[in-house]
Each structure stands twice: as C-alpha cells, then as structure tokens.
C-alpha positions, -999 to +999 in steps of 0.1 A: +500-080+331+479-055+347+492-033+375+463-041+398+461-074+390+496-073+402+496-057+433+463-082+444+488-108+442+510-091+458+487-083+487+474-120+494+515-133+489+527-106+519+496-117+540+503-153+531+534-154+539+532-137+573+500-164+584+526-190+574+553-176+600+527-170+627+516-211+623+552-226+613+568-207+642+549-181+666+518-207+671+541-242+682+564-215+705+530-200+720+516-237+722+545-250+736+548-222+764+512-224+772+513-265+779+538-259+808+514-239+826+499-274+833+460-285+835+455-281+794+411-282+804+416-249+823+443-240+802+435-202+783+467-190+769+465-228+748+427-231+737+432-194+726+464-198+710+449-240+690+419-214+682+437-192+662+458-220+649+427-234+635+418-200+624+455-191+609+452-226+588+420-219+575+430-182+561+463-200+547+439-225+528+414-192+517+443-172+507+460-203+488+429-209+470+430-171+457+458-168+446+452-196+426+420-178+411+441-147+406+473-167+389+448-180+364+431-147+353+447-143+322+445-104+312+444-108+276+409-127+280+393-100+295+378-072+270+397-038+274+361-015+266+335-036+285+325-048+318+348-080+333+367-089+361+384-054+373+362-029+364+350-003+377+311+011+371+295+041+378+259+030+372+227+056+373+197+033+389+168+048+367+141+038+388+154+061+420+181+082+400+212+073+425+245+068+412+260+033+422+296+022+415+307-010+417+339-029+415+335-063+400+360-087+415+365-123+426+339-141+451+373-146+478+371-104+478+340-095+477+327-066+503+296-046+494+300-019+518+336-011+490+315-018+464+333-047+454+310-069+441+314-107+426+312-109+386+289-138+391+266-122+415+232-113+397+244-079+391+281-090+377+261-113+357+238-091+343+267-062+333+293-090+322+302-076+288+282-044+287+300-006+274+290+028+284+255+040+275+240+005+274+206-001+297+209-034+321+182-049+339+192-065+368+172-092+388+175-088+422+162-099+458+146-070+459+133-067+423+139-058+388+163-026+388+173-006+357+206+008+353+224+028+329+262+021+325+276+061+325+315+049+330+336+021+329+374+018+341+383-018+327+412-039+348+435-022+316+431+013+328+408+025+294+379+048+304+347+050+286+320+075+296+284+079+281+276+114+273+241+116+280 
C-alpha cells in the first residue's frame, strides 16, 4: 500500500469524522438553542446554523463517496514506470517551451491551480500510460498542445527522467 495513498485516506477519514461530530452533535445543540429564541421566519442564528447542516451533509456524502473511490484503488493495478493515478509529471509544452507539472488524481480532488489534475480529463487521458521521453498530443479547449514527458514520480515513489 502506498504511503500517499495512505495518508489521502487518512486525510478525508480525520475530516470525515469531524463533519460527522459537528452534524450528530454541534448542529442539533446549535439548532436546538437557536429555536428558543422564538419567531423561526426571523430567526438567523437557525437558517444559518440548517444552512450549514445542509452544507455539513452534503460534504459527509462527497467525502463518503471518496473514500470509497480511494478504498478501491488497488496499487498493484497501477504501473510503477508510467503515467496513472498518483503521478507526478513535469511536462515541456513544445509549442511555447514552459514546463508544466501536473498531478493526476481523482475527479473528488481535483484543483488546477495545485496542479492536480483528474486522470480522465483530456490531458490525464491523453498521458494515461505514457514513460519519460515519450511526445503526447493533447486535445484541448484551447487546441492541440504537444508535450514532452521529461519526468515521472509514479504513486510507488520510482522516478524516471528523459535525458534530452
């Protein structure tokens, strides 16, 4: 079992589990409190605190859901020298010469402004299964882009670098 695979888990269980608190306990107490302060239409300590019980139930659900995704990853399906689910890519666009990494991680984690892009996105897609030194072209919204793969850190740890 990877390490980082591990401590995702981890994350989304300690986040879980404090969401859970906050609705099985914090949330009715707030509720509760709030109600005897009479008129509920006019009421802003309990619309704000059934807002972000609504809100704390929907995150439960999310988080519930990836875990789930992350439990079934199983490590031993994904390659240990090419592009999957964990790795990380330092990319050379050869159209406009910029270096470009990207993490490549599940749809529930995704934020491009980390990097951290879904492995079903057009780019995942396109570098699913690719090694160091190989040439991808990617379609994109904004076009056809050409990338070379200069280094891959797989989910295992191994690191493979194009020379070049």
């Amino acid at each position: 079992m990877s390490a980082e695979l591990e401590s995702k888990k981890q994350i989304v269980r300690d986040e879980l589990e404090k969401l859970k608190y906050e609705f099985k306990v914090e949330l009715p107490k707030r509720i509760s409190e709030a109600r005897e302060y009479g008129d509920l239409k006019e009421n802003a300590e309990y619309h704000a605190a059934r807002e972000r019980q609504s809100f704390v139930q929907a995150r439960i659900a999310q988080l519930t859901d990836q875990l789930n995704k992350l439990n079934d990853i199983n490590i031993t399906d994904i390659s240990e020298d090419k592009v999957g689910y964990g790795s990380t890519v330092t990319v050379v666009d050869l159209d406009l010469d910029d270096e470009i990494v990207f993490t490549f991680v599940s749809s529930n984690e995704v934020n491009p402004s980390e990097g951290k892009i879904s492995v079903s996105s057009p780019i995942g897609a396109a570098m699913q299964n690719k090694t160091a030194g190989d040439v991808v072209e990617v379609v994109i919204p904004a076009g056809k882009r050409k990338y070379l793969v200069k280094k891959i850190t797989t989910i295992h740890g191994n690191e493979l670098v194009h020379e070049g």
